[in-house]
C-alpha positions as CSV (number, residue, x, y, z in Angstrom):
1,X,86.5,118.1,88.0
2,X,89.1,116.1,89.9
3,X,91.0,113.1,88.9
4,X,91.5,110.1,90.5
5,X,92.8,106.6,90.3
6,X,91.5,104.3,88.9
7,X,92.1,106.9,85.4
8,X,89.8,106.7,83.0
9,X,89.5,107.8,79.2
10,X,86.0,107.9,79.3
11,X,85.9,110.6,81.5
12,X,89.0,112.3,80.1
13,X,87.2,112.0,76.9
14,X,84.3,113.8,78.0
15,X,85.9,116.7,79.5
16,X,87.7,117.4,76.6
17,X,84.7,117.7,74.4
18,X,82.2,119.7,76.9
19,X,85.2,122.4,76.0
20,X,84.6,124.0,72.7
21,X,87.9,124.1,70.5
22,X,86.8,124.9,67.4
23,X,89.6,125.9,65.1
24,X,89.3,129.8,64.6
25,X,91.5,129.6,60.8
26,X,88.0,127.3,59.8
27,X,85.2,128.8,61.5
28,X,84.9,132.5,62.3
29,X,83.9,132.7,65.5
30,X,86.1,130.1,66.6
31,X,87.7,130.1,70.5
32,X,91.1,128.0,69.5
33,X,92.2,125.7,72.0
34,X,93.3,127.6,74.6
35,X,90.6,126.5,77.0
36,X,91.0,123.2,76.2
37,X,94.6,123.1,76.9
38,X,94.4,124.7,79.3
39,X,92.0,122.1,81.1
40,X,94.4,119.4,80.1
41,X,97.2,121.3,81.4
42,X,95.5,121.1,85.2
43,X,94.7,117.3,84.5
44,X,98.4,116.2,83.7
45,X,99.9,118.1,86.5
46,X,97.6,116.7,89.1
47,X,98.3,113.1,87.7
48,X,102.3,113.6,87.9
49,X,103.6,114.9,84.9
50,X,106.2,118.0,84.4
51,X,103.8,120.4,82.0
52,X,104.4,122.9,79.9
53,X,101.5,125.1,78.6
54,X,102.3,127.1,75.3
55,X,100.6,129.5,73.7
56,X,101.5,129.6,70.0
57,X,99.5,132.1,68.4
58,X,96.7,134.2,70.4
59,X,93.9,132.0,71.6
60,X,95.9,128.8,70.3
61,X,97.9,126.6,72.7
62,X,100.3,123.4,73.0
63,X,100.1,120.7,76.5
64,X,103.8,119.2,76.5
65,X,103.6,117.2,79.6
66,X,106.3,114.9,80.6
67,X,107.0,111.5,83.1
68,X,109.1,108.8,83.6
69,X,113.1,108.3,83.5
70,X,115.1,111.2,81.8
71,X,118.1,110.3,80.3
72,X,117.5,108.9,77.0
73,X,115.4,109.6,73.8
74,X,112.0,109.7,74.6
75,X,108.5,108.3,72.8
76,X,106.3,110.7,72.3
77,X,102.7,111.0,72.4
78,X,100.6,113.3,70.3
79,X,97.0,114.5,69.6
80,X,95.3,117.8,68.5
81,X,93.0,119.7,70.5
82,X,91.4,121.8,67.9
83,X,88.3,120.8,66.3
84,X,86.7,121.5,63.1
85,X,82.5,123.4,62.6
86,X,79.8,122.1,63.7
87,X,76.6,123.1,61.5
88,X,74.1,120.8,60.9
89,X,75.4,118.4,63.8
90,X,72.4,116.0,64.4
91,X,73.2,116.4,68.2
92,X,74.8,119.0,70.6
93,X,78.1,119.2,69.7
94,X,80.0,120.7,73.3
95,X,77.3,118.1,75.4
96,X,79.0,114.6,75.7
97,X,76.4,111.9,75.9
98,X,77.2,108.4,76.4
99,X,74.6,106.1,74.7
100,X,74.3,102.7,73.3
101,X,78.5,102.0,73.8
102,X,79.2,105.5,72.4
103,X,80.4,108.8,73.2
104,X,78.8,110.9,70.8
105,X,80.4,115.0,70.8
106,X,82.6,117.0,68.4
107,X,86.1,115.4,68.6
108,X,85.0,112.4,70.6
109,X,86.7,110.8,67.3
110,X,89.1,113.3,65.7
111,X,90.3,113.3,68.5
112,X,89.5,113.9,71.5
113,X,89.0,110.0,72.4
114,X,92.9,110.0,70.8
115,X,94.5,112.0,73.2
116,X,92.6,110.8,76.5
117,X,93.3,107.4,75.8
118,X,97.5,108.7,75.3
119,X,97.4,110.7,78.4
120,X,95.6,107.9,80.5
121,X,98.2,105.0,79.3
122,X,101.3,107.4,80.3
123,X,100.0,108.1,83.6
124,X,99.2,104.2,84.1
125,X,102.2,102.8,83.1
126,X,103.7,105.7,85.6
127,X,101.8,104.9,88.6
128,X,102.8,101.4,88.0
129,X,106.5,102.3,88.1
130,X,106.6,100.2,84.5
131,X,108.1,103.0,82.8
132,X,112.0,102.5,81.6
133,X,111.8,105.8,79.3
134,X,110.3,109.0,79.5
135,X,106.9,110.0,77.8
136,X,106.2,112.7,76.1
137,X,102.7,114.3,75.7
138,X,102.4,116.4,72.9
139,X,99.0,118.2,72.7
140,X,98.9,120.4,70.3
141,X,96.7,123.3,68.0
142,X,95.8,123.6,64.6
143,X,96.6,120.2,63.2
144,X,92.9,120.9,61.1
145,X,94.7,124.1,59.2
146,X,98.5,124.7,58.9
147,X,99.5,122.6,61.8
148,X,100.9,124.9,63.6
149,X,101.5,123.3,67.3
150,X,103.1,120.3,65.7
151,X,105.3,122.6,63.4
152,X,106.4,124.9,66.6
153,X,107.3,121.6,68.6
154,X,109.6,120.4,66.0
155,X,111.3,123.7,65.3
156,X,111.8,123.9,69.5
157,X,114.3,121.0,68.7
158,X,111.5,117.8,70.1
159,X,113.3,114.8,69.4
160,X,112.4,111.4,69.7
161,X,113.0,107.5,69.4
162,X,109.4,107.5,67.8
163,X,105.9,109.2,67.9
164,X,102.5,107.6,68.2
165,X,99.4,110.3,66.6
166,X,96.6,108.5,68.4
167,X,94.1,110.0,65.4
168,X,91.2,107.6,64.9
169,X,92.1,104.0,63.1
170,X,89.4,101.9,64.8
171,X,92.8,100.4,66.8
172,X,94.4,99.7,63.4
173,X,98.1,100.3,63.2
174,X,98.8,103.2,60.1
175,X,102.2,103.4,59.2
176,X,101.0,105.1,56.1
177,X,98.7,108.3,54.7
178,X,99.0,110.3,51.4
179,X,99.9,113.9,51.5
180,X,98.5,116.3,49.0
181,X,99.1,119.5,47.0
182,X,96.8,122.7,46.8
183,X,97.4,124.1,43.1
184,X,95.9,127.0,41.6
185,X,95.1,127.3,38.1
186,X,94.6,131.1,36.9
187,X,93.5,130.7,33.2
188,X,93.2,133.9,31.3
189,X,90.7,134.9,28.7
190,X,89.9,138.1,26.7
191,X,86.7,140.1,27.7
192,X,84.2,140.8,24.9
193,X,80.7,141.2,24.2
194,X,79.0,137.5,23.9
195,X,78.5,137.7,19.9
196,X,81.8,138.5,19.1
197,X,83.7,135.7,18.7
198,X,86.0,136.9,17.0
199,X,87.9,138.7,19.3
200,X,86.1,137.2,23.0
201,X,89.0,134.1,24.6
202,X,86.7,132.0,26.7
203,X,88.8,131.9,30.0
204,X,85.9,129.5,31.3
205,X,86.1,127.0,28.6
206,X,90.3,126.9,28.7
207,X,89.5,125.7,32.2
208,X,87.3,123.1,30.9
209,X,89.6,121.9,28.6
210,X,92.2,121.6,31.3
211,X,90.0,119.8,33.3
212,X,89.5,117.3,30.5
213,X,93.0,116.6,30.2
214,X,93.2,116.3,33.7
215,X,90.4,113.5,33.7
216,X,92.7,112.1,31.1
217,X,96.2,112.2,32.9
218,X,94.2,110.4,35.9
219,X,92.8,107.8,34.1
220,X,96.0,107.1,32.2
221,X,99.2,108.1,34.7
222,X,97.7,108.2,38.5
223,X,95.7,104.6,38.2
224,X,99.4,103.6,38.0
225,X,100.8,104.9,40.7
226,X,99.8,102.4,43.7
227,X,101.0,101.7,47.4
228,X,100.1,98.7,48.9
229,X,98.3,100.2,52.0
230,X,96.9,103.3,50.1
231,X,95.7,102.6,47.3
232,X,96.2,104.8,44.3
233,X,97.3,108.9,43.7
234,X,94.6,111.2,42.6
235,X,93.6,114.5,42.2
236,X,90.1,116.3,41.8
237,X,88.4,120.1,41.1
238,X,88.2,121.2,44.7
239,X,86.7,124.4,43.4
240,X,86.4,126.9,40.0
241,X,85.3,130.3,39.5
242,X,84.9,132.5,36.5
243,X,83.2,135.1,34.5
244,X,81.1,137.8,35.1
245,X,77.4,138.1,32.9
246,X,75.6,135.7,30.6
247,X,76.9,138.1,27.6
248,X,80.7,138.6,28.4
249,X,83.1,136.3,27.9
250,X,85.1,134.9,30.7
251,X,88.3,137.0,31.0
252,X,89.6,135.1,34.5
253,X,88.7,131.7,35.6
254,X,90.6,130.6,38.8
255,X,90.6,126.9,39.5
256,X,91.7,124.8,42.4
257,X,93.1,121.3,42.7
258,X,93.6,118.9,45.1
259,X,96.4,116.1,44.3
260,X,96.7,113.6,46.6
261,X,100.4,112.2,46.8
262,X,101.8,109.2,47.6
263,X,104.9,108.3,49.7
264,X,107.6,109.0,46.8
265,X,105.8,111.9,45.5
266,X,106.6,115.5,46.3
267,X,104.3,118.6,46.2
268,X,106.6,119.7,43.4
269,X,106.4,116.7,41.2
270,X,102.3,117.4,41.3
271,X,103.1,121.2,40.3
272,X,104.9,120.2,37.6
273,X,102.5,117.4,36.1
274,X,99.8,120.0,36.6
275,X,102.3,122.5,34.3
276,X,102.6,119.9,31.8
277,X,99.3,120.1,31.1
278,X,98.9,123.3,30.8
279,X,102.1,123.6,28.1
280,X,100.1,120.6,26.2
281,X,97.4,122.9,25.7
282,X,99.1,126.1,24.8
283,X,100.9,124.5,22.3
284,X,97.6,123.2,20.8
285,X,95.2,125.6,21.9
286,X,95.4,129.6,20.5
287,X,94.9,131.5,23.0
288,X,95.2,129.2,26.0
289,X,96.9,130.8,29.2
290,X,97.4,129.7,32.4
291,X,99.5,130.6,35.8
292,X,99.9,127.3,37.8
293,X,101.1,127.6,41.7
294,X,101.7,125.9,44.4
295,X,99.2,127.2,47.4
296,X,99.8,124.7,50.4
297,X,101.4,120.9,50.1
298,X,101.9,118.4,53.1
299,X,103.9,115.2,52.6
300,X,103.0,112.0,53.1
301,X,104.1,109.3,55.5
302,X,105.7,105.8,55.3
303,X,107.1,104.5,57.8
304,X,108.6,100.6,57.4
305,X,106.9,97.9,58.4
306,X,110.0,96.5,60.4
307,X,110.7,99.6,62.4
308,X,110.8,98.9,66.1
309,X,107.3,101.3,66.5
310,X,105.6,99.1,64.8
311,X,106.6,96.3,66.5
312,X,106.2,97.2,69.5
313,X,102.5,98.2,68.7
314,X,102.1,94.7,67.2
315,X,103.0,93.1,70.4
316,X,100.7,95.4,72.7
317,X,97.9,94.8,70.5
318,X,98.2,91.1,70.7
319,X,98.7,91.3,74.5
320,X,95.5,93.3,74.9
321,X,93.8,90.9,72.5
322,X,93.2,93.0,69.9
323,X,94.2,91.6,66.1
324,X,97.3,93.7,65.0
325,X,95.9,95.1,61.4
326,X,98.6,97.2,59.2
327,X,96.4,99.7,57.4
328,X,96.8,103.1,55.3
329,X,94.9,105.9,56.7
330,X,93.1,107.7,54.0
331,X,93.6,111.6,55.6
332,X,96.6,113.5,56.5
333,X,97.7,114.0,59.5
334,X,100.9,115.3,61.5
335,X,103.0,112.2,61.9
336,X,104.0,113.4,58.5
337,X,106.2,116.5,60.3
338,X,107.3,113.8,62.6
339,X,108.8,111.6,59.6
340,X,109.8,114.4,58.2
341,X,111.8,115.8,61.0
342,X,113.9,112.0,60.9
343,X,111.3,111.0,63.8
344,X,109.6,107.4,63.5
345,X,106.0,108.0,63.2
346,X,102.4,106.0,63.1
347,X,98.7,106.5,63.8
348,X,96.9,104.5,66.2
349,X,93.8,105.6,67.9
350,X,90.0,104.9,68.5
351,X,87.6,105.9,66.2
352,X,86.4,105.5,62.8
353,X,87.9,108.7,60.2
354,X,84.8,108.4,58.6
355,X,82.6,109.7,61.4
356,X,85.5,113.0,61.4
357,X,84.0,116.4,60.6
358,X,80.3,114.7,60.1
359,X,76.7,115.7,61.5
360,X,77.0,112.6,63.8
361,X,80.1,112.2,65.7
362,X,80.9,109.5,68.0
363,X,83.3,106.9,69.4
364,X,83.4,103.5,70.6
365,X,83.1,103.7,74.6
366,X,85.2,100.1,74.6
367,X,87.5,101.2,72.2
368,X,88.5,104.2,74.4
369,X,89.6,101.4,77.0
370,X,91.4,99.2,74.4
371,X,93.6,101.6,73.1
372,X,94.7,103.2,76.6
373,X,95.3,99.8,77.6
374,X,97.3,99.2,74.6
375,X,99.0,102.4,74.6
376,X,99.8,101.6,78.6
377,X,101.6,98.5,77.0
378,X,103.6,100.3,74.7
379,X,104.6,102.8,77.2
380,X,105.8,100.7,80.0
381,X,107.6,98.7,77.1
382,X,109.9,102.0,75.3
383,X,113.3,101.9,76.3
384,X,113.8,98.0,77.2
């Protein structure tokens, strides 16, 4: 397809999800992002910008694609490319169709909508000659698994006055989303024959009972722990397997736990309330036995609500007549590695998180044109 001005993110949008990105660490058969990229790649070069096409892993692939005055810290940009399954979608998933004010396609929300609407507003403000610092277009892989694009960028030394994730917020301005811990609980029983009680440790039951006092420490400790935009820390059973025959008793029952945390929380603070728990019991439990660790954690993000980003998004939505809501987003996402690198981070995007991952995905054909529009704004303002 060739480009052309006027751009346009409704097009942009529908290129990117005819090309099947599926995330290969989530579904099996999985191409990665490569193609996609690779697209993108040809798109941004035609419109202007200096791109860079890197291939992070085999199959998996970053756009950085720059434009505008060098010479100063740039704004960047970013998006993910990869995309999650799509069993069960209630309509093709790699066939964009535009119907009733929607775009309806895998990642026409999370995010492909995101990162057409970035790429069109940098290479408006551009062509307009309205940009007084460079841009920085950060497409990257894997944002669905271990977020490996956005992890390579940072460690290649990226650095920025600030960084926009354009993940779906239905144009709302998130300065704020939890990040979460992965624990495993290993609790360990003794196998014996089912009517011996005597000497058979129930490894499945010891889970239970952790799971009660889990239930417990929610209701009494996490209800407590609030953030204005986010609401409240929690945790659930993502998943728990044990024993082997209706007449054995359960020598091994592995259980998984999600924690959500809040800004002010670390990954290790959730290990060790988890651990608690688990010392609680032993020391009131015979028997009771437990290995608690740490499998994956991502932090969460807060970023100020006077930090210069946010102003500057407050002022473009206004100017674009769009009410400038401050909201939490309720997922993770990869302006957390931004923050965390010392980077000033927020989402803003079109979209709804709610239709992510779902059997019907779509987005919001005027919404696509607001936020480039906005995003133009914000652009041609950076650096003044």
């Amino acid at each position: 397809m060739t480009y052309r001005y006027p751009l346009d993110p409704v097009a942009l949008t529908a290129s990117l999800v005819a090309i099947d990105s599926r995330n290969p660490s989530l579904v099996p058969d999985g191409p990665g992002e490569l193609a996609c990229a690779t697209h993108l790649a040809a798109v941004l070069n035609a419109w202007g910008f200096a791109v860079s096409l890197q291939e992070i892993a085999p199959g998996r692939a970053n756009v950085i694609a720059r434009i505008g005055p060098t010479g100063r810290t740039p704004l960047v940009l970013n998006g993910h490319l990869d995309v999650v399954g799509v069993d069960s979608m209630s309509h093709a998933p790699f066939a964009p169709e535009v119907r009733d004010g929607h775009m309806f396609g895998r990642g026409s929300t999370d995010m492909k909508g995101g990162i057409a609407a970035m790429c069109v507003a940098a290479a408006r403000a551009a062509a307009r000659g309205s940009l007084a610092s460079e841009i920085v277009i950060t497409a990257v892989c894997d944002e669905e698994y271990e977020s490996i694009g956005t992890r390579a960028l940072l460690a290649q030394g990226l650095r920025a006055t600030g960084a926009i994730i354009t993940e779906p917020t239905r144009l709302a301005i998130a300065p704020a989303h939890k990040g979460f811990a992965w624990i495993e609980v290993v609790l360990h029983g003794h196998a014996a024959h089912g009517s011996r009680y005597d000497v058979g440790v129930d490894a499945n039951r010891h889970a239970g009972l952790l799971l009660a006092a889990l239930d417990r420490y929610e209701h009494d400790v996490l209800t407590t722990r609030v953030h204005p935009l986010l609401g409240r820390a929690s945790l659930h059973a993502s998943s728990i397997v044990g024993g082997t025959g209706w007449s054995t008793y359960a020598e091994r029952c592995t259980l998984h736990i999600e924690r959500r945390t809040l800004p002010g929380e670390s990954a290790e603070q959730a290990l060790a309330d988890v651990r608690a728990r688990c010392d609680e019991l032993a020391a009131s439990r015979p028997g009771f036995q437990a290995d608690v660790s740490l499998v994956c954690a991502q932090p969460p993000l807060d970023l100020a609500l006077d930090a210069p980003l946010i102003a500057s998004m407050r002022a473009a939505c206004i100017a674009g007549g769009v009410e400038p809501t401050i909201a939490g987003l309720s997922c993770w996402t990869d302006a957390a590695l931004f923050a965390e690198a010392g980077i000033p981070a927020l989402c803003f995007g079109p979209g709804d998180i709610a239709r992510a991952h779902s059997a019907t995905e779509w987005v919001e054909i005027a919404d696509l044109e607001r936020a480039a529009d906005i995003l133009e704004a914000v652009c041609a303002g950076w650096g003044r």
